[in-house]
C-alpha positions, 0 to 999 in steps of 0.5 A: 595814786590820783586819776589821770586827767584826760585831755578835753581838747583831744577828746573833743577832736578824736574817737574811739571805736568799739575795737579801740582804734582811734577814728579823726575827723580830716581837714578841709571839709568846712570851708569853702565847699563850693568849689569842691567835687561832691566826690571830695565832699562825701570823702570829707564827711567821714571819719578817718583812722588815726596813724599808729604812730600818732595813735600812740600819743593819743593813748597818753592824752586819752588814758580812759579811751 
């Protein structure tokens, strides 16, 4: 049976902990951070979990995750 390929483009957007849960990055943190609160900032920079749901998919297109 051939490798499954992995998808680089979810690969480059979503990590993986050392539990295996699924860790992405949120949205609205590069553009337009004058107006923003450094409260909202800091909150930005980290990474967020991954919905269950979601995560199931990501399972398909990440198989070696």
């Amino acid at each position: 049976m051939p490798k499954m390929k992995t998808r680089k483009s979810a690969a480059k957007r979503f990590k993986a902990t050392g539990s295996g849960k699924l860790m992405r990055q949120p949205g609205s943190s590069a553009h337009l951070r004058e107006c923003k609160k450094p409260k909202n900032k800091k909150k930005l920079s980290k990474r967020q979990p991954v919905h269950k749901t979601d995560a199931q998919k990501l399972k398909v297109m990440l198989p070696y995750v």
